[in-house]
C-alpha positions in Angstrom: -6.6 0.0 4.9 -5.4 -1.1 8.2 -8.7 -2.8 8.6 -8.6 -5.2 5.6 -7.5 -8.5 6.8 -3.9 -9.2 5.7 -2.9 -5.9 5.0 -0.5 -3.9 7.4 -0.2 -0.8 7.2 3.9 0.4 7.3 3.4 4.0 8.1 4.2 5.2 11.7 3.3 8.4 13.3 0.9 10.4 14.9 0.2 12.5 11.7 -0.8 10.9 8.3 -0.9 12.2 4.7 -2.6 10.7 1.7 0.5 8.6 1.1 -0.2 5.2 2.4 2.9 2.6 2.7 1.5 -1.0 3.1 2.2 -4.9 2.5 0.1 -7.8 2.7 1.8 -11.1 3.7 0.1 -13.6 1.6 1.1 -11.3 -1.9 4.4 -10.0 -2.3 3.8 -6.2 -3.0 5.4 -6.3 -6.8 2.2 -8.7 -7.2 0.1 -6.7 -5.6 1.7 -3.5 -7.8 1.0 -5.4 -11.0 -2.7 -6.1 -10.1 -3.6 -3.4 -9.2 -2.4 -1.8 -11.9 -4.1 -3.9 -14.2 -7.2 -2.7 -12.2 -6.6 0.7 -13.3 -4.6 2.5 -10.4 -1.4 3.7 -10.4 0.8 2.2 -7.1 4.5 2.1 -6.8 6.7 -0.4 -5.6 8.8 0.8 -2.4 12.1 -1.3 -1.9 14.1 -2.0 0.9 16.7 0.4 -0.3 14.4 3.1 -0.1 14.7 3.4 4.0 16.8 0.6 4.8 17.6 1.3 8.5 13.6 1.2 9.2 12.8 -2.0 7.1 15.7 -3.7 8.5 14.8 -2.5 12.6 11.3 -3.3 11.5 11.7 -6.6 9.2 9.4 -4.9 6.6 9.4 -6.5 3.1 9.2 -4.5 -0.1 6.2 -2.5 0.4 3.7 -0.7 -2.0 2.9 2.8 -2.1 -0.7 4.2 -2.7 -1.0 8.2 -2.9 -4.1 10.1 -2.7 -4.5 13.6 -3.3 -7.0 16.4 -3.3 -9.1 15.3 -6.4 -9.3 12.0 -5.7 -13.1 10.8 -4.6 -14.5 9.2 -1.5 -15.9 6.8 -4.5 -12.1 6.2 -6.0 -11.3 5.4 -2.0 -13.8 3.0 -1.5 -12.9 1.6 -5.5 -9.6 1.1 -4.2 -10.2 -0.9 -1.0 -12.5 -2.7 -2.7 -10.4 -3.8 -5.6 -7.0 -4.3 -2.9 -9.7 -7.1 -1.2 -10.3 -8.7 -4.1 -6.7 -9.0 -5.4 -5.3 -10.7 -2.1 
């Protein structure tokens, strides 16, 4: 994801999971949420409140939230970055 022009990745870290916290500055992320959605996958919307000492040291926006697990296909993956491109 961190490759796709106008998306940044929020997450920080050495060690990464499946959850993936980004924005993208040309779509606010409840946008973004909504789109996708309509697309067929299931985001969520990650407010400031959420960890408000990091998004206020960092200046992060709202950010969106994409989870993989397990049973999730390298075919859904590659759906999803697809479909993220196409809605900025």
């Amino acid at each position: 994801l961190a490759d796709i022009d106008g998306v940044e990745v929020a997450d920080q870290g050495v060690d990464h999971s499946g959850n993936v916290t980004l924005f993208a500055g040309q779509v606010p992320a409840d946008s973004l949420h909504q789109e996708l959605m309509s697309r067929g996958f299931n985001t969520s919307l990650v407010p400031f409140s959420a960890n408000q000492v990091s998004a206020a040291n960092r200046g992060l926006p709202p950010l969106l939230r994409a989870s993989l697990h397990y049973y999730n296909s390298l075919q859904e993956i590659d759906r999803f970055i697809a479909e993220l491109e196409q809605a900025l």
